[in-house]
N, C-alpha and C positions, 0 to 999 in steps of 0.2 A: 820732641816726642809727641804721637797722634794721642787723639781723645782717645782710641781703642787701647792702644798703650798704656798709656797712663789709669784707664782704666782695669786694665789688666793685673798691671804693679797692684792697685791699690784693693784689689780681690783678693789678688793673693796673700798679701798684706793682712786684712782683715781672718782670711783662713786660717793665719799663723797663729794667730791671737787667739781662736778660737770660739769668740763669745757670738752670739746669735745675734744677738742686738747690734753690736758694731757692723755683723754682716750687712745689716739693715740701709747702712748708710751710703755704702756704694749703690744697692739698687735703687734706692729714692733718689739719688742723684742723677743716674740716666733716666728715671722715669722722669725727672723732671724737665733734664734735656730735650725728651721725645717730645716732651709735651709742648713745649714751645716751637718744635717745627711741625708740627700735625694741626692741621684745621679745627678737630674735633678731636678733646681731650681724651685722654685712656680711660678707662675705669677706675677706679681707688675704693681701697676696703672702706667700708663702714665700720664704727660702733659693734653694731650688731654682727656682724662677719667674725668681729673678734672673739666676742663672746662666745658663738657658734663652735669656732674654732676648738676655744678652751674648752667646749662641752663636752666635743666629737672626744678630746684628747683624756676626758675621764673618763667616758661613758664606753669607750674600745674597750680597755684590758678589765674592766668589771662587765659585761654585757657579752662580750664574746666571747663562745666557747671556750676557746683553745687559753682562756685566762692572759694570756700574752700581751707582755706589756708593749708600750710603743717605743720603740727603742731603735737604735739604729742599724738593724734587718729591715724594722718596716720602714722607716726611713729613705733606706737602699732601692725598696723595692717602691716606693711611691713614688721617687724621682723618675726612676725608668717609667714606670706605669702614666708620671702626668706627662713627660717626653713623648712616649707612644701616642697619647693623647691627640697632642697636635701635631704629628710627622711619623704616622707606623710606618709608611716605605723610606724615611730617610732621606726625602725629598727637599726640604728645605731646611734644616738648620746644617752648617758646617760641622764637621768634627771637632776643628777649635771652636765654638760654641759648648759641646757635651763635653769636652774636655774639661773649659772653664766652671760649665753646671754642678759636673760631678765634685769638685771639692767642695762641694756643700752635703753631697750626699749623708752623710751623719750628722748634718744640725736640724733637718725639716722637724724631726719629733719635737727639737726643743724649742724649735717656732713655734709649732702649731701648740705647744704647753700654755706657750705666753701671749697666744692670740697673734703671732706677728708672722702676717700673710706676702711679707713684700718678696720675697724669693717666686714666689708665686708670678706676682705683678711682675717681675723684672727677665721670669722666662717668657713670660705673655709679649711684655712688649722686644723683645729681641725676636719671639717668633713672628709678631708682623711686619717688623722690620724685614726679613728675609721673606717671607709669602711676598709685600711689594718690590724685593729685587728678583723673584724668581716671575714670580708675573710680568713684568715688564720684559724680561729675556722672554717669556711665552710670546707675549705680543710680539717681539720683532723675531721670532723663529716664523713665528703664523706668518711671518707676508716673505716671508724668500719659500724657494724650492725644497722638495725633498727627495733624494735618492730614493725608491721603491726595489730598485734590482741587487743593491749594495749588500752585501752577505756580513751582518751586521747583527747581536743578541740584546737581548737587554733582559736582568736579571727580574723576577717578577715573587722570589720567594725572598720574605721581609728579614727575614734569618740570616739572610746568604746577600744581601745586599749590606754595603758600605756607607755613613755619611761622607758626603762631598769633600775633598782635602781645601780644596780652593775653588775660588768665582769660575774658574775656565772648567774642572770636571764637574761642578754643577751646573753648568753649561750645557756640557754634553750628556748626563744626565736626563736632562732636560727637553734636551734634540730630540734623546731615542721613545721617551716617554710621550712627547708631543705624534711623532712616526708612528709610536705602534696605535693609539688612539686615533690618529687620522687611519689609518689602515683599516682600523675595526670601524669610523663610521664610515667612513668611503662605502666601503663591501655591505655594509647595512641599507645602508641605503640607496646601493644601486641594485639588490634585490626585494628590497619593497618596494622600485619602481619597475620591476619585472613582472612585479606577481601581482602589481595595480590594476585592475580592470581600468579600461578606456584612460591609459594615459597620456593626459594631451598637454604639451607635446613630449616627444620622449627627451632626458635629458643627456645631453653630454659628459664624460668623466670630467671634464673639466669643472660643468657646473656644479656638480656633485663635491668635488674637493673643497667646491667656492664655499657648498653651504657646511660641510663639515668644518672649516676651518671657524664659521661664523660660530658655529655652535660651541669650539671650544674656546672662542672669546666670550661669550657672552659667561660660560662654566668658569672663568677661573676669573673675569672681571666679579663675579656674583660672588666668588668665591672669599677672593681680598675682602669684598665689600661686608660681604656677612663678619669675620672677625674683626672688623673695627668698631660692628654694631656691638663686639661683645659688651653684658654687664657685668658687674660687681657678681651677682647672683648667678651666673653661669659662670664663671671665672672661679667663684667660691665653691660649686659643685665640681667641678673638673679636678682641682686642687684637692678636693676632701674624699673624694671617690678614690683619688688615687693613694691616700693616706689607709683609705678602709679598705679596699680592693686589696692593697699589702696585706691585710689577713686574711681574705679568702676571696673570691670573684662573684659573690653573692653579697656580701657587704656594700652598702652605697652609701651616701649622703642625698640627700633630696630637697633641692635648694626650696626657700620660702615662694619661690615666681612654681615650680614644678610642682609644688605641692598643691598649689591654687589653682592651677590649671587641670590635676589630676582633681580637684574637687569638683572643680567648675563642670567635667566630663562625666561624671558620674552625675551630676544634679539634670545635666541634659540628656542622660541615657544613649548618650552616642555608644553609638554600634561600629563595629569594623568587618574586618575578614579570619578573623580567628586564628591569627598566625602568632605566634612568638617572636622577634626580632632584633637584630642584633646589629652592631655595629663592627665593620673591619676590614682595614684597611682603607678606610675614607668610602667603603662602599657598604650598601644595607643587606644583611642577609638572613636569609629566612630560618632562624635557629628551631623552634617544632611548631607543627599543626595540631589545631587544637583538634580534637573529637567533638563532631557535634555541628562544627561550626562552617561558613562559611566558605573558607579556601577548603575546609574537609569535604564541604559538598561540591562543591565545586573538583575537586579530583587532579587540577594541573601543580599547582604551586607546590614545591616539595622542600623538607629540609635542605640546606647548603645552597638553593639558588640566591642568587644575589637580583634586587630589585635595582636596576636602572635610570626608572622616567614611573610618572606618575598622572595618572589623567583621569578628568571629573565626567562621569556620563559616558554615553555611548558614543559622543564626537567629543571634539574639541581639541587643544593643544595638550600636549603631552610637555610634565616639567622636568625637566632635567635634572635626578637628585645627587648622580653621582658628588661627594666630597660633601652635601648639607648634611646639618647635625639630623641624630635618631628622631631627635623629640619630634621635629619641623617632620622631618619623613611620617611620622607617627599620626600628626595630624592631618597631612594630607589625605592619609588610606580612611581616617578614621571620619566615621559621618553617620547617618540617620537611617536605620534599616529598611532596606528595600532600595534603597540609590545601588550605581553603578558606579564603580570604580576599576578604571582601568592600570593596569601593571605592562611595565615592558621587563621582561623575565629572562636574564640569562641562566639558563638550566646549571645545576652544577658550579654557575661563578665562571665558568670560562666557556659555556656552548652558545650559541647563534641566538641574536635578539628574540625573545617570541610574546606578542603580545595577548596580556588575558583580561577576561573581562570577567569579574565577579562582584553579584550580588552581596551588597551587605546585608548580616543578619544578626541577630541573635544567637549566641546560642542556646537551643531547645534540649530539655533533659530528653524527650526522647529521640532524639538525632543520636544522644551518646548514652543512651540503655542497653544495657545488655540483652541479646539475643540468640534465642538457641536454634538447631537444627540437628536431628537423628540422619546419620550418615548408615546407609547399607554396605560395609566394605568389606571388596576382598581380595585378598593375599593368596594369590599362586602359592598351593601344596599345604595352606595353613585356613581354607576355607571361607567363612563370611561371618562377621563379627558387626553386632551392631552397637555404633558409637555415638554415644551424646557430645555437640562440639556447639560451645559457647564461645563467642563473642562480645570479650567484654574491654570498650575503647576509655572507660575511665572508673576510678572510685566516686562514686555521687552519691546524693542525698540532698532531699530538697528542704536547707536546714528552715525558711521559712514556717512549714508545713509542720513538723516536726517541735518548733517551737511553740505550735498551736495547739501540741499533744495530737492532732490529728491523727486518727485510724489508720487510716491505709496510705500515709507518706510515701513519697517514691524515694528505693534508695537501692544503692548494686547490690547488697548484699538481699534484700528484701527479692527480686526481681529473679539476682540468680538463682534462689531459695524456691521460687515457682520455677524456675525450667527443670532444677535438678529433681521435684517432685514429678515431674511431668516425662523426664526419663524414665526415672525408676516405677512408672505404671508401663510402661513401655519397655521394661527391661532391658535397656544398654548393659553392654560389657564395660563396657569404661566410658569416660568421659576425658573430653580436651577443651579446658579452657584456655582461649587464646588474649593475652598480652602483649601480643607484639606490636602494637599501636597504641597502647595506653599508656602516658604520661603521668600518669596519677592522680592525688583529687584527696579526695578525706582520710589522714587517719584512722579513724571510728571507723568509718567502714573498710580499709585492710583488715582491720583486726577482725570485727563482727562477722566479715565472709570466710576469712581463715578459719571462724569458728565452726563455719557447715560440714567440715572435711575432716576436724581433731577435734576430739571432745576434752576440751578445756586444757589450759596451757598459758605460758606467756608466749605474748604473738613478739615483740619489738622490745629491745631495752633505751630509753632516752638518757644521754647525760646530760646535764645541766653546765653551766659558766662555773657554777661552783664545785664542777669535781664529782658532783652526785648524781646517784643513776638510781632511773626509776622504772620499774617493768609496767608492762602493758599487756593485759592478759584476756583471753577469751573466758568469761567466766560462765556460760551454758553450756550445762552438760548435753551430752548427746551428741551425734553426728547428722547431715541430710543425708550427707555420701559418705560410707566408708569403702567405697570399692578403688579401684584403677582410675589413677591423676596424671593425665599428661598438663602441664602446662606450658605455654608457648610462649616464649621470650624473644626480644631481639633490645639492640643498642637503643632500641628508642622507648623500651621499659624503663619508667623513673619512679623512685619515689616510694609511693604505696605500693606500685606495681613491684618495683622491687622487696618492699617489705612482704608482700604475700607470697612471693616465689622464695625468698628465705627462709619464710616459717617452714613451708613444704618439706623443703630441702632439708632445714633441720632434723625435723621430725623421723625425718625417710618417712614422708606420707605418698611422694605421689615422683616424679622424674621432670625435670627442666630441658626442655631441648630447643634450640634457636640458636638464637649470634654465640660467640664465646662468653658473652657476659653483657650484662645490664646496661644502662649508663653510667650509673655508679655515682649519683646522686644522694648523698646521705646525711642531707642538714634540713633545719628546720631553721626560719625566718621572721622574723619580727619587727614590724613597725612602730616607731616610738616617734611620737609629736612633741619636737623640742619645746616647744612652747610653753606643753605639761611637765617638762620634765624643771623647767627654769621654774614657771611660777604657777602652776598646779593648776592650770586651765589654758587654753589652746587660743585665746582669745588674740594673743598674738604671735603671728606666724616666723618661728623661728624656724620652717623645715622641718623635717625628719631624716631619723636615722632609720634605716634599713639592716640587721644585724644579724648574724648568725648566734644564735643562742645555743641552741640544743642539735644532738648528733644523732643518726640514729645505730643501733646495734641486734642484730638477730640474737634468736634466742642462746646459740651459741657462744652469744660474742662475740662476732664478729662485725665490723662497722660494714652500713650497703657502702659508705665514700672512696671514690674514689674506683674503686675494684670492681661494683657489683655484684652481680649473681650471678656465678661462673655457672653455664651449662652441662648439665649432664651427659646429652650429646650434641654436639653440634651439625648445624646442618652449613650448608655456604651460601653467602647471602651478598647485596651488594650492602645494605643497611653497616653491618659490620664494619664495613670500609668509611663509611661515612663521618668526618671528624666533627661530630656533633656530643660527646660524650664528657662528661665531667673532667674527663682525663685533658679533655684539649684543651681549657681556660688552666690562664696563669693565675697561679700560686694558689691550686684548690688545694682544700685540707687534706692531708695525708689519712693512709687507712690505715688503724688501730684495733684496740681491741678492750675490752671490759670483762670481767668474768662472767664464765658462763651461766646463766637461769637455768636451774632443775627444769627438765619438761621429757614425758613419756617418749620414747623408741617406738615406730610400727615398722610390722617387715617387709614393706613395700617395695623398698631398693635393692635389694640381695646384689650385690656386686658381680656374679657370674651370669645374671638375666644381664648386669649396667652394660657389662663388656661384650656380651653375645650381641643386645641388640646395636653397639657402636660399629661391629665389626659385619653384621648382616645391612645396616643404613650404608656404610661407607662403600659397602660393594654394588647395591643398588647403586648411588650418586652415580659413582667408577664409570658406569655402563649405561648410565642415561643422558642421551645425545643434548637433552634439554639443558640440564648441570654442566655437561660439557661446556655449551655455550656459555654459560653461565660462567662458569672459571676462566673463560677466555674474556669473557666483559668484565670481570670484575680485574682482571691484571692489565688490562688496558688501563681503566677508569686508578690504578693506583698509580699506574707508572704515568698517568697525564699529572696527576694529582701531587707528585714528587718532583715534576720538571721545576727544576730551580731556573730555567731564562728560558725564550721563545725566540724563533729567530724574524729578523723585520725585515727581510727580504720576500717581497709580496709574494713570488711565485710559492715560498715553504709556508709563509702565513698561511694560501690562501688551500694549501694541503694540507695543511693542518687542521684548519677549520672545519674543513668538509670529512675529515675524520671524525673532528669532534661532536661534529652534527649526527652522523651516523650513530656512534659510542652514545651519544645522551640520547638518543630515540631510544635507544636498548635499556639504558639505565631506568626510562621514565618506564619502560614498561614492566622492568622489574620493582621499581619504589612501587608502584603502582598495586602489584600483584599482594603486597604489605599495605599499603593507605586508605586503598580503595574502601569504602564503608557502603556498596550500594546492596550489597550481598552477604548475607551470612556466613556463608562461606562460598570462598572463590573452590573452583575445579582446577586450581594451577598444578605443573608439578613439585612445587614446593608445599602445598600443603599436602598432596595427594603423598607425598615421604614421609609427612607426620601425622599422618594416618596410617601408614605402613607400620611405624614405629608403634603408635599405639595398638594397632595389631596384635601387635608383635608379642606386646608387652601386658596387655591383655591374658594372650593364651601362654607365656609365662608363668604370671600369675597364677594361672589358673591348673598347671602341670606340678605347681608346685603350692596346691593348696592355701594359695596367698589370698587369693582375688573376691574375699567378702563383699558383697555389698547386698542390704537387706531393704 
């Protein structure tokens, strides 16, 4: 009988029995196997790892929300989650591998109880075991030939692809993965040397393949290399993330090496590009822009493109980041304000390389203040209406200044509170403030701004880990505006943003119109320094935990998670389409509900203006050539977005491409027409409709003696 055999038996074996600790012994046994044919030893827990361990496993189901013990759902879901970890396209571990994993899938809770990490260490080293047999097949595919004309697919949605049954279909696997990658740097780079000023000399496709193929030795030799540099302390993050991530996808662990290094970044004031970040699929992608910031001035980098290559200054080499961990990517982007950093950017995750260069900066509260503009507009057969439209890219507050008791602290609520006085000498018919870029930002001030519009009210209900729910209430009387509220929403409202667009809604103060709904973001986060939590001072670095505590609930009752702020009307957008939304991360918390908080009715929304003006918008869109387009780019950009495989037959690749080039010049100009921050308000047709609507809704009002504002 083989070691694999016999190893097998004796897993099984231990499964039957049940106990965690016996588990233990088969995988210390092949670790220790490994360990005597590897040059440089594996990682092994520490002491402190255990401990850690046992911490994360009390501190879950008392600290988070949902009270949820650890038990064998999260269990279930961490195996898959730390699996995903090391192989999301399914590339390297066999089937027999997750097969043999999964009969542990209901003990990881009772490991991590007892501190005992070796299920961990024993997927780790089976996954580099397979990374060095799959590399090695790379390397000898990379020196023979490849068919380009062969009418051949390969599957590229993670859902819809298979683990390998055996060494021959991971093989081929392997072949078509290696093909479509030589395909895309081939074509890459034999149109940067098209578009080369003074290219001397011009190159051949031959030497072209020569240097793509070099590029993807050097990626996946870096590749192997990097996982055997793993530590204890990234090994222990990966494992416990995936433990906490089973309750929700905002829960983390934060090993004692990431905690010190996020210390170290703050103490040196390093700066970046203002982007949010994500990890998927072994590639890096640009989950939101911040306001304010950097890539927001800069105007190209958009949610869902995926970063590529990385490059320091306005020359130099460019690093190849596809498959490096977030962190490594994190630090390259990240550096000293006012340097140059270069990005090579595929739009969208699957459009044509495009390289950008942006300044790092700071970001400056007044980059992301709120800004108004009085609009003279008008409406064929309904006259000329004059509209107050603010732009506001986040909830801020400069708590600094604030903490000094300082005067005249800068904060959105303070800022909007000047432009709305500033209308109202001006007499607006209504006012539109726009959300549909702002990701959120303070509490205190959702609530405080919600208070310029209702005079007094709970704005937000919070639940606590322990079941209890607390309101949050605008306690100033009075109003700034009680006239006509349009507010502007789209998928990329989070947060606060969504908290302010609920109160509205509650109330029937004012009408929501954008995407069909928010992002639907509706938790509240918490960092706890292990260190404090063991021995009541920080002095030694045990990590943090990263927690979801608190939920949040409109006055209603209803939770933003998950669902958001459904729109009163909608308008069509590409934003919508975009899977950037709470909804798209695994195992976010479900939407719920709490009872409702007493708060006043205004008659702002009368349901026969909601439907008039849904049915007078819709007929507009119908008839505007602009929208048209619009609806034709946004069913392209879903049905590219659905293709479950691609074909690797150069002549369809390379039609495809040049579709896809086209389709993301449309797309960037529509994100664009939403991101854009140089302007107060853009003249697009899409805002020029939610100006129509407030029009509309305006002289409503005002037919039907609603439309107060004093």
């Amino acid at each position: 009988m083989s070691f694999r055999q016999k190893l097998s038996v004796a897993l099984l074996a231990t499964v039957c029995i049940g106990s965690p600790q016996l588990n233990s012994l088969s995988f210390a046994q092949e670790q220790a196997d490994r360990a005597a044919t590897q040059q440089s030893p594996p990682p092994q827990p520490t002491s402190r790892d255990k401990v850690i361990a046992k911490l994360i496993s009390n501190l879950m189901p008392t600290q988070h929300v949902s009270g949820k013990q650890l038990n064998d759902e999260i269990s279930q879901r961490a195996l898959d989650l730390f699996l995903e970890s090391f192989d999301p396209m399914k590339l390297y571990f066999l089937q027999s591998d997750v097969d043999e994993f999964k009969r542990y899938s209901n003990v990881i809770d009772d490991q991590v109880r007892l501190g005992d990490l070796s299920l961990a260490y024993y997927i780790y080293g089976r996954f580099t075991q397979r990374v060095d047999e799959r590399v090695a097949v790379v390397m000898e595919l990379l020196d023979g030939e490849f068919d380009f004309t062969r009418d051949e697919q390969i599957i590229i949605d993670r859902d819809a692809t298979q683990y390998a049954r055996n060494a021959d279909e991971a093989r081929d696997r392997w072949r078509r993965q290696i093909k479509l990658a030589l395909l895309d740097l081939r074509n890459e780079k034999s149109d940067k040397d098209e578009d080369a000023e003074n290219a001397e000399p011009e190159k051949s496709m031959d030497d072209i393949m020569a240097e793509a193929k070099d590029q993807l030795r050097r990626r996946y030799a870096r590749y192997a290399r990097r996982w055997k540099q793993t530590s204890s302390d990234d090994l222990l993050e990966l494992f416990l993330t995936s433990v906490t991530n089973g309750y929700d996808p905002h829960s983390t662990y934060m090993s004692p090496a990431t905690l010190e290094d996020f210390a170290i970044s703050m103490r040196l004031n390093l700066d970046g590009i203002g982007a949010s970040l994500g990890e998927k699929d072994g590639t890096t992608v640009v989950r939101q822009i911040i306001p304010g910031g950097a890539a927001d001035s800069h105007g190209k980098l958009k949610p869902d493109d995926v970063i590529v290559a990385v490059g320091q200054d306005l020359e130099g080499p460019m690093v190849d980041i596809i498959e490096m961990p977030l962190k490594e990517v994190v630090k390259l982007i990240r550096g000293r304000a006012g340097s140059t950093v270069r990005l090579a950017v595929r739009p969208g995750g699957t459009g044509n390389e495009e390289i950008l260069k942006i300044v790092r900066a700071r970001i400056e509260l007044e980059d992301s203040a709120a800004r108004g503009e009085i609009i003279e507009h008008e409406l064929p057969g309904q006259g000329k209406v004059k509209l107050g439209y603010i732009n506001l890219p986040s909830f801020y507050m400069d708590m600094e200044a604030a903490r000094r008791n300082e005067r005249d602290y800068r904060s959105s609520t303070r800022d909007v509170e000047r432009i709305l006085y500033d209308f109202k000498e001006q007499n607006v018919g209504g006012v539109v403030l726009d959300l549909s870029r702002n990701g959120g930002g303070s509490l205190t001030e959702a609530i405080s701004l919600t208070g310029l519009f209702i005079d007094r009210g709970p704005v937000v209900q919070v639940k606590n880990s322990d079941g209890s729910v607390q309101q949050y209430s605008d306690d100033q009387g009075g109003t700034v505006w009680d006239g006509p509220l349009v507010v502007v929403t789209s998928k990329l409202s989070a947060s606060a943003s969504e908290i302010f667009a609920g109160a509205i809604q509650d109330y029937h103060r004012g009408i929501i119109v954008g995407d069909p709904a928010t992002h639907g973001k509706g938790t509240v986060q918490t960092l706890r320094d292990l260190g404090q939590d063991l021995f009541g001072s920080n002095t030694e670095n045990y990590g943090a935990l990263k927690v979801t505590l608190q939920q949040f609930y409109l006055p209603d009752g209803e939770s933003t998670q998950l669902r958001g702020v459904e729109a009163d009307l909608v308008l069509p957008s590409m934003t919508s389409k975009l899977p950037v939304a709470e909804g798209d991360l695994e195992y976010a918390l479900e939407f719920d509900k709490v009872p409702l908080a007493k708060h006043n009715l205004y008659a702002m929304t009368p349901d026969s203006l909601i439907n008039q003006l849904r049915i007078n918008s819709a007929n507009r869109v119908q008839q505007d050539k602009e929208f048209a387009e619009l609806m034709r780019r946004i069913e392209l950009y879903v049905r590219e977005k659905d293709q479950k495989s691609i074909s690797l037959n150069e002549e369809d690749f390379l039609r495809r491409r040049a579709e896809r080039e086209a389709q993301t010049e449309a797309e960037e100009e529509e994100l664009d027409e939403v991101l854009n921050n140089d302007e107060i308000f853009r003249d697009t047709y899409y805002n020029k409709e939610v100006m129509n609507v407030a029009h509309e809704y305006v002289n409503g009002l005002r037919s039907q003696n609603l439309a107060v504002a004093k």
